[in-house]
C-alpha positions as CSV (number, residue, x, y, z in Angstrom):
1,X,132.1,30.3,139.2
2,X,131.6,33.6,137.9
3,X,133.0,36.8,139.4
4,X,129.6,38.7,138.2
5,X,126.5,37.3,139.1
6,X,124.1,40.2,140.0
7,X,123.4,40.7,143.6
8,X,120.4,40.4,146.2
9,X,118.6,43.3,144.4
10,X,115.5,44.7,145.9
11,X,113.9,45.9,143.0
12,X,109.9,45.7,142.9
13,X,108.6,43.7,140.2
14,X,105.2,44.0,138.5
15,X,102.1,42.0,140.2
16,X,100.1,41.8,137.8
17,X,99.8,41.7,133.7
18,X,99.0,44.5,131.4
19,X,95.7,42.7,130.8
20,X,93.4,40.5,132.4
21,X,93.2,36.9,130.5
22,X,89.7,36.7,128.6
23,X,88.8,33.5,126.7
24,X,87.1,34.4,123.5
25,X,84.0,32.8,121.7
26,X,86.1,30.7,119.7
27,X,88.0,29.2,122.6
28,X,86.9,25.3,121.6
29,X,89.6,22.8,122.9
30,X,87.7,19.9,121.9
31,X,87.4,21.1,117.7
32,X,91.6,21.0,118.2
33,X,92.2,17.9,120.0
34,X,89.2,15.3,118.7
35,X,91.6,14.4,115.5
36,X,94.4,13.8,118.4
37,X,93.5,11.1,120.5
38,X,96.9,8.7,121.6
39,X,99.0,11.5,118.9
40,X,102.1,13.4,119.9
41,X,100.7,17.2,119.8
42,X,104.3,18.9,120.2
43,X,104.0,19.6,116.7
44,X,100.2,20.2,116.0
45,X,99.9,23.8,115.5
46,X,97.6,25.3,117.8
47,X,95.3,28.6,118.3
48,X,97.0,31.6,120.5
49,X,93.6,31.7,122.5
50,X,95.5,27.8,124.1
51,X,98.6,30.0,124.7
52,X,100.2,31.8,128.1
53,X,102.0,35.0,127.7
54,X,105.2,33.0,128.0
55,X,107.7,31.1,125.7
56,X,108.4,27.7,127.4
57,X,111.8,28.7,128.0
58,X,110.2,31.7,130.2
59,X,108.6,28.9,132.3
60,X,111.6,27.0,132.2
61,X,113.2,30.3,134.3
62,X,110.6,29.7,136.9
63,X,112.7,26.3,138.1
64,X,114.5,29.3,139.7
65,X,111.8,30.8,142.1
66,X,113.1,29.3,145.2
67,X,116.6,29.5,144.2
68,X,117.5,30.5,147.7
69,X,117.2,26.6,148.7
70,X,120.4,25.9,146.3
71,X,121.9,28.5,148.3
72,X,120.9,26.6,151.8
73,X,121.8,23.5,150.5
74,X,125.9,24.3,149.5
75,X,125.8,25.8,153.1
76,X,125.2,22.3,154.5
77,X,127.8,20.4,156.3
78,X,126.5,16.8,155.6
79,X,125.3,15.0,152.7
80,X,121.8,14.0,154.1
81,X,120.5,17.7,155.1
82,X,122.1,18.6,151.6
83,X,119.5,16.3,149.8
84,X,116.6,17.5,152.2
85,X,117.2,21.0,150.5
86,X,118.1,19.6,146.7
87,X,114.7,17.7,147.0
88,X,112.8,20.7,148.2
89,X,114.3,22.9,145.4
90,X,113.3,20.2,142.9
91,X,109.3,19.8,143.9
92,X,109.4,23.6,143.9
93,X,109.9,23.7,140.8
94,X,106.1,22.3,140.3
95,X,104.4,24.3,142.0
96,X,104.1,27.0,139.5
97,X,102.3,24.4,137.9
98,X,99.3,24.7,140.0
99,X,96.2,26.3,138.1
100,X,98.1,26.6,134.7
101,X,96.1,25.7,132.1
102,X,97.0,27.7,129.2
103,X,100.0,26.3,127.1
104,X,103.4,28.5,126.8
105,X,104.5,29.7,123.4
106,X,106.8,27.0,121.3
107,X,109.9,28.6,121.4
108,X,111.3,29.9,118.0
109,X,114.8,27.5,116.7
110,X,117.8,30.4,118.3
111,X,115.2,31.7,120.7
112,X,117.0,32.5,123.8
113,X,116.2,33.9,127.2
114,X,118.2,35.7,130.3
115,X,117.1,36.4,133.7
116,X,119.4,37.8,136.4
117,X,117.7,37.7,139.9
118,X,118.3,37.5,143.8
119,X,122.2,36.7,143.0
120,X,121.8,34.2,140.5
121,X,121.8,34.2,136.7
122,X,120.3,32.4,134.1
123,X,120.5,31.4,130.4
124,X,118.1,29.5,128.2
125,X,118.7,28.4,124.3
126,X,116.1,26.5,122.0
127,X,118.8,24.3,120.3
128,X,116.6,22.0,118.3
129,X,113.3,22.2,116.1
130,X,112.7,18.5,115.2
131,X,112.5,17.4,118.3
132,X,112.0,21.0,119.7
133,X,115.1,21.0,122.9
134,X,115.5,24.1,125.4
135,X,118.3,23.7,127.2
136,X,118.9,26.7,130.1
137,X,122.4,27.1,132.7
138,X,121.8,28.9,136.1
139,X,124.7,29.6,138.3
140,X,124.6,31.0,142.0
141,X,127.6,31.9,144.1
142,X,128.0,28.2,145.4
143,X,125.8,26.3,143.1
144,X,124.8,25.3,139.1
145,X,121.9,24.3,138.0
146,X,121.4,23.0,134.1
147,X,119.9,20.9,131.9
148,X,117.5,20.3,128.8
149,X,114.1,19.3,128.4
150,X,112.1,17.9,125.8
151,X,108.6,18.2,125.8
152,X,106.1,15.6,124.7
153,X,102.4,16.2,124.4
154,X,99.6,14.1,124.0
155,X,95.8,14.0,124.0
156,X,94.4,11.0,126.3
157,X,90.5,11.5,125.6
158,X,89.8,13.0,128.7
159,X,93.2,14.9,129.3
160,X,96.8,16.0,128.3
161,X,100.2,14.2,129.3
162,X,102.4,16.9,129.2
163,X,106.2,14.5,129.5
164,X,109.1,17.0,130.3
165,X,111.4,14.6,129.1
166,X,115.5,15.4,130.0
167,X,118.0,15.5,132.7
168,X,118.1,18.2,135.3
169,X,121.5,18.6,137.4
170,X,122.6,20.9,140.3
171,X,126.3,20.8,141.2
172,X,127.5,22.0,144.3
173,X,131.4,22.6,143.5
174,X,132.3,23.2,147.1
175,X,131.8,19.5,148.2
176,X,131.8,18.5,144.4
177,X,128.5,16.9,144.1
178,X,126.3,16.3,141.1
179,X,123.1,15.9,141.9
180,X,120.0,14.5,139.1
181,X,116.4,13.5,138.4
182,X,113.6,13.9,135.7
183,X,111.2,15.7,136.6
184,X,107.9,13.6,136.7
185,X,104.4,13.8,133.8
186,X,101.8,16.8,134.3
187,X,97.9,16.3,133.3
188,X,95.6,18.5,132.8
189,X,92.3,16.8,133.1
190,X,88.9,17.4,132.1
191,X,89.9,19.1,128.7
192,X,86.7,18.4,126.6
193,X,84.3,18.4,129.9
194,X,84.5,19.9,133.1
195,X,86.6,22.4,135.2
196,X,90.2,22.0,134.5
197,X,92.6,20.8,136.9
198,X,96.3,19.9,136.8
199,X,98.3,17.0,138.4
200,X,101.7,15.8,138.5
201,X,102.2,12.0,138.5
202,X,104.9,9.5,139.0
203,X,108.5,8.9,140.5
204,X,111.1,11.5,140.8
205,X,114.3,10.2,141.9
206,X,116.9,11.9,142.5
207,X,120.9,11.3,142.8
208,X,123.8,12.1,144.6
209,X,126.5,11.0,142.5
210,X,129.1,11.1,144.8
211,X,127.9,9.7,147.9
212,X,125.4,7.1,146.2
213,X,122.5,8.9,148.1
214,X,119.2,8.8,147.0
215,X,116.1,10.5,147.5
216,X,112.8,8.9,145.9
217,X,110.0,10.9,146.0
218,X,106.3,9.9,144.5
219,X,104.0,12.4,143.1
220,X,100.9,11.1,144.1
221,X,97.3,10.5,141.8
222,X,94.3,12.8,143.3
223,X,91.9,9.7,144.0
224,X,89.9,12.8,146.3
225,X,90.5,16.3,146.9
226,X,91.8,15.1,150.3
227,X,94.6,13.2,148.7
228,X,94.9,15.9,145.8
229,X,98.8,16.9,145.4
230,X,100.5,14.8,147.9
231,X,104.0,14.3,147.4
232,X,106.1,11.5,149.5
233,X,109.4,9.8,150.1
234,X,112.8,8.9,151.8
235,X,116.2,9.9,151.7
236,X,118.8,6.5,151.5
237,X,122.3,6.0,151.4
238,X,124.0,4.0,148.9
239,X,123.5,0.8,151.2
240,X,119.4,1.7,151.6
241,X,119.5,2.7,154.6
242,X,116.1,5.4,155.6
243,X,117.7,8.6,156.7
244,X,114.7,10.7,156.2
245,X,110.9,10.8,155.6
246,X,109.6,13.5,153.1
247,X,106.3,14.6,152.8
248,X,103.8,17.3,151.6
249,X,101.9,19.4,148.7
250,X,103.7,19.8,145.9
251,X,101.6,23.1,145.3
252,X,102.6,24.1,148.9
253,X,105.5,22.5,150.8
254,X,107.7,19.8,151.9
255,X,108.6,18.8,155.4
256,X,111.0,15.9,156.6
257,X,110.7,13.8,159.3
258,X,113.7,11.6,161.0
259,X,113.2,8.1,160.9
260,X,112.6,7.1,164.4
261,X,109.9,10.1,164.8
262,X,108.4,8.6,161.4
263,X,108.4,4.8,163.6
264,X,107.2,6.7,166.3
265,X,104.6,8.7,165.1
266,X,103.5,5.7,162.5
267,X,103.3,3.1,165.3
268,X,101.1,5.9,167.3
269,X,98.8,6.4,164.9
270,X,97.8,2.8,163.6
271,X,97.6,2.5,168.0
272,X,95.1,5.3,167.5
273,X,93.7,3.3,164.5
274,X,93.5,0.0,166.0
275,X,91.8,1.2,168.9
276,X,89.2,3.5,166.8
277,X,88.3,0.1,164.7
278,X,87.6,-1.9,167.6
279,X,85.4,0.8,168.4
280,X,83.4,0.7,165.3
281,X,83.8,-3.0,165.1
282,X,81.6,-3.3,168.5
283,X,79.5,-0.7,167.2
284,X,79.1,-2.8,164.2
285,X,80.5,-0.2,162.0
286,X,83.0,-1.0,159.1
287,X,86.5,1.0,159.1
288,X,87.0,3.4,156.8
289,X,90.7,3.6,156.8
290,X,93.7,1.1,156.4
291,X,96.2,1.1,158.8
292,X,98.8,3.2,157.1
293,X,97.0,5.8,156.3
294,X,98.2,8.3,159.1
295,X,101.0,10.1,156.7
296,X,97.9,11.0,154.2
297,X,96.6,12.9,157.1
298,X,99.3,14.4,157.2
299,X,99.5,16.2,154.3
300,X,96.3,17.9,155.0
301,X,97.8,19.3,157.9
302,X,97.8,22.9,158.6
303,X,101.5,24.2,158.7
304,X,101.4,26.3,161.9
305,X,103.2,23.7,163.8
306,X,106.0,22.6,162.2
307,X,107.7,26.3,161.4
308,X,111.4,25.9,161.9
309,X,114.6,28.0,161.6
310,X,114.3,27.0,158.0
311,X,111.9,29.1,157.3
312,X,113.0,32.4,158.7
313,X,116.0,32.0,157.4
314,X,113.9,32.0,153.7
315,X,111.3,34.5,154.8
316,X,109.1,32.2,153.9
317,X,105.5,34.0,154.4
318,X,102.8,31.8,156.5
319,X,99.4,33.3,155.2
320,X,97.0,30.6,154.2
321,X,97.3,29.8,150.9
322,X,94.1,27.7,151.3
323,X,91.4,30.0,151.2
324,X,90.6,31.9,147.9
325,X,90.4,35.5,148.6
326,X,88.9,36.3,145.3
327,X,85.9,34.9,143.2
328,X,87.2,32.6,140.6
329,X,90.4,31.8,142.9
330,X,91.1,27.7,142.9
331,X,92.1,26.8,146.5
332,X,95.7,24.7,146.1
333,X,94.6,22.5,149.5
334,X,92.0,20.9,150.7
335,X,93.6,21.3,154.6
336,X,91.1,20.5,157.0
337,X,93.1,18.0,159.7
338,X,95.7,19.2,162.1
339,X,97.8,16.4,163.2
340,X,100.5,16.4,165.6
341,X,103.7,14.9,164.5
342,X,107.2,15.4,166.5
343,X,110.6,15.6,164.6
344,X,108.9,17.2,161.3
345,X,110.2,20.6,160.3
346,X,109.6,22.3,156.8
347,X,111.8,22.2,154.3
348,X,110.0,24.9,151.6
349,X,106.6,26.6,151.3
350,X,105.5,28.0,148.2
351,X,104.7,31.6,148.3
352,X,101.1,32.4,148.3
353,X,99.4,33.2,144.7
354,X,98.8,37.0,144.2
355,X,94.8,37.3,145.4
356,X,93.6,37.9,141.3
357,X,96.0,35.5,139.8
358,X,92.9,33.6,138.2
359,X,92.3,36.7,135.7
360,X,95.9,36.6,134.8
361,X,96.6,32.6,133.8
362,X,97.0,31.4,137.6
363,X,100.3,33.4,137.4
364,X,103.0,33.3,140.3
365,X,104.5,36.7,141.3
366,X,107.6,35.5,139.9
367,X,105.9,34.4,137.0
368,X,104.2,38.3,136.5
369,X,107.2,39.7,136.2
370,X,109.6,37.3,133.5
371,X,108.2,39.1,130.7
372,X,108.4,42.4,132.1
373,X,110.4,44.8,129.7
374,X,112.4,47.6,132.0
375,X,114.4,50.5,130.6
376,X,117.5,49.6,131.7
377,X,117.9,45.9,130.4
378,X,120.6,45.3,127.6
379,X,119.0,42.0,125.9
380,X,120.2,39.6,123.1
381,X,117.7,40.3,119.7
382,X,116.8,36.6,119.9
383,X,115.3,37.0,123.9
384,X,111.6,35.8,125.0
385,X,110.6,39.0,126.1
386,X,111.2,40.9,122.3
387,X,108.4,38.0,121.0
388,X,105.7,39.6,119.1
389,X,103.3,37.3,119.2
390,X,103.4,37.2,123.4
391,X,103.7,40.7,123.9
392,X,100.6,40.9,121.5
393,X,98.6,38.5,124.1
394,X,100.2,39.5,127.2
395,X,98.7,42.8,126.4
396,X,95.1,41.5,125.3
397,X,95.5,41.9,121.5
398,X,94.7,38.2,120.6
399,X,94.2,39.2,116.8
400,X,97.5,40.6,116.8
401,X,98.8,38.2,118.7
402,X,97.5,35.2,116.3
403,X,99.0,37.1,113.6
404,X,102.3,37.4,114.2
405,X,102.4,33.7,115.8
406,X,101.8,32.9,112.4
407,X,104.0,35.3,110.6
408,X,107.0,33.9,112.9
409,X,106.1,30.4,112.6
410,X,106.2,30.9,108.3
411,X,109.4,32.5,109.2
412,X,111.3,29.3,111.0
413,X,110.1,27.5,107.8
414,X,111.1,28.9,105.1
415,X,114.6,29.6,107.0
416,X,114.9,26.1,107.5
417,X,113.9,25.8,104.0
418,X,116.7,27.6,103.0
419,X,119.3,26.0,105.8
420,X,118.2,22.6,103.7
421,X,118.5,24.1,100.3
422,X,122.7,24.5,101.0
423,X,122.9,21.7,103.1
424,X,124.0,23.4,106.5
425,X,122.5,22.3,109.4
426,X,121.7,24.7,112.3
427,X,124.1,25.2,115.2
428,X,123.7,26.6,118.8
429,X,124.9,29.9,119.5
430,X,125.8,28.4,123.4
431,X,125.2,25.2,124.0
432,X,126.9,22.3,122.6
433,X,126.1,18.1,122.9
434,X,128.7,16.6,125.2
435,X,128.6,13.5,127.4
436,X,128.2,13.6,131.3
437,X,130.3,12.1,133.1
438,X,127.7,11.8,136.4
439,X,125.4,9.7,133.9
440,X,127.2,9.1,130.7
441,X,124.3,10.2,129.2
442,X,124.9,13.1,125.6
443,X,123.2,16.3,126.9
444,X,123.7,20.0,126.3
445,X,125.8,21.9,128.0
446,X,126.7,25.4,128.5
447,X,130.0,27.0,126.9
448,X,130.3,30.4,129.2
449,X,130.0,32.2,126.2
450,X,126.3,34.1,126.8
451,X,127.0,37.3,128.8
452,X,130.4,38.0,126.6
453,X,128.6,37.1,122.7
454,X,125.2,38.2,123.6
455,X,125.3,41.7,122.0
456,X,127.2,40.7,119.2
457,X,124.4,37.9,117.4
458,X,123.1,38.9,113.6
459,X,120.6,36.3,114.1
460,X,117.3,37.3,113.4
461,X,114.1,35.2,114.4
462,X,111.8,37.8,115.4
């Protein structure tokens, strides 16, 4: 581990962007994607007016916002509260997610980014073009964190897939775990019609490849606002055996639950249930829910009741996040039961969203500040935050900003052009393909070689 990761610094960060968002007239998703139906779109080039201040490996840094749970989790003294906290650091890594519509730039072939925060650092590479490949290394005092992703993008009719394809490990050298999952598919529906609205889908599981655990977690589809975001699971051991119930928001949080207060408080309810239905059945009325419904009550659940140590020990704030407290504001929950359940404690809840984030792309706090340039940072020439094109939109110059998007892109080409022309293929600056051992699966991996080289690059993208 290194001996120079930068400490707990309390510096104050920016809130808010130079310039509020503002869709022009000739914002027209639809004239884009109708010739895109069923297509992969990673490689369609699209209009800066689709585009977030941000390069994608900028929003790949915001993996890191609740970094602190990493920190919690190599603290742990048995393998079972060590997944609890891996599992809550991996759905928070969604939640930034939540109202983000707009696209992030498509980072440039070399592009790299750093961010050094809250005693952790990070490093991020674009390694490969064709199929674009960000790979990014995070280290804490007690923990890494790495991987690569591979984005695929494509147009459903009605919505976007968004498939952030790749391997995402955290290692915990002190008891000399490896833990991995995928993360699971985003949508963003209603992209010809309607109000936009974003979802993730599908089955995260994720691996302790030490101990055999298990923790399998499913991303639930919004059938109603009620069900909208619900996130659920349990924690096994290598012979299947339930150690844990998970459950929540994955815009908002994620308790657990032991397994004989989930029996209990399961067998309790459908008691409740049954005798509710007998109720309505003598009152000739037709029930409305199945039996196992109680655990989708309770993730509408306020979270008043189940604050435990873990929370003060991650200052995690308890303001609503429910209600908007600003015209245009989405509201991440639909909360309107409050349902008793013993044994539950939260694991993680997501900070709430700055009160005006809608005029500034649904940004998180973190998210404000990745981009923000401050006089005393030493970057690499190839880093996010020296783009053109986003500093153009972040500060409301979308002319500009279209521009050089477009004088960058011709850039990559004809460099590539010329890489082709003498036969040399292009090679990361800090990243190299090797084989994991955890899943003896080729993936990229770091070569502690940033912090020392990063001054000393010729390479120029920009």
């Amino acid at each position: 581990m290194s001996d120079h990761l930068p400490p707990s610094d309390g510096r104050r960060y920016r809130s808010r962007l130079p310039r509020e968002h503002i869709l022009g007239d000739d914002f027209n998703m639809w004239s884009v994607l109708k010739g895109g139906i069923g297509k992969e779109l990673t490689k369609v080039p699209m209009p800066v007016s689709f585009n977030e201040p941000l390069s994608f490996l900028q929003r790949m840094a915001e993996l890191m916002e609740y970094s602190e749970l990493l920190q919690l989790a190599a603290g742990q003294e048995d393998s079972v509260s060590r997944m609890e906290l891996v599992a809550a650091f991996a759905v928070s890594g969604l939640a930034c997610n939540w109202g983000r519509t707009a696209k992030p730039f498509n980072p440039l072939l070399g592009e790299t980014y750093e961010l050094e925060r809250n005693g952790f650092r990070m490093v991020c590479e674009q390694v490969s073009h064709h199929p674009p490949v960000s790979a990014f290394h995070a280290e804490g005092d007690q923990y890494q964190f790495h991987g690569s992703v591979h984005p695929k993008l494509k147009f459903l009719g009605r919505s976007l897939e968004i498939s952030p394809r790749g391997t995402l490990a955290v290692e915990l050298p002190g008891h000399e775990e490896t833990y991995t999952w995928s993360n699971v598919n985003c949508y963003v529906h209603n992209v010809v019609v309607g109000k936009l609205w974003v979802e993730q889908q599908g089955t995260m599981t994720i691996t302790n490849h030490k101990t055999g655990d298990t923790c399998t977690l499913v991303f639930k589809s919004s059938s109603s606002s009620k069900s909208s975001h619900r996130v659920e699971g349990f924690i096994q051991d290598r012979k299947k055996t339930r150690h844990r119930f998970l459950y929540g928001k994955w815009t908002e949080y994620l308790r657990s639950m032991d397994i004989e207060s989930y029996e209990n408080n399961l067998s309790l309810s459908e008691q409740r249930l049954g005798s509710s239905q007998e109720t309505e059945r003598r009152a000739g009325l037709s029930p409305i829910h199945g039996p196992r419904k109680m655990f989708s009550r309770l993730n509408s659940i306020t979270t008043a009741p189940f604050r435990s140590h873990s929370d003060r020990e991650l200052n995690v704030e308890h303001d609503s996040p429910d209600d908007p407290s600003a015209e245009g504001a989405l509201s991440r929950s639909s909360s309107g039961h409050s349902l008793g359940s013993a044994g539950s404690r939260t694991l993680w809840q997501a900070e709430p969203p700055p009160v005006d984030a809608h005029k500034y792309y649904h940004f998180t706090r973190f998210a404000m500040s990745l981009n923000e340039l401050l006089p005393d940072m030493e970057l690499c020439r190839t880093d996010s935050r020296l783009r053109p094109d986003i500093r153009a939109l972040e500060s409301g110059d979308t002319e500009k900003a279209g521009a050089e998007k477009a004088r960058l892109e011709d850039k990559q080409r004809r460099a590539g052009k010329a890489r082709s022309k003498r036969k040399q293929a292009w090679t990361p600056r800090y990243f190299q393909l090797c084989k994991s051992a955890d899943t003896n699966i080729e993936d990229w991996t770091y070569m502690n070689n940033f912090w020392e080289e990063k001054n000393t690059t010729d390479v120029d993208i920009f």
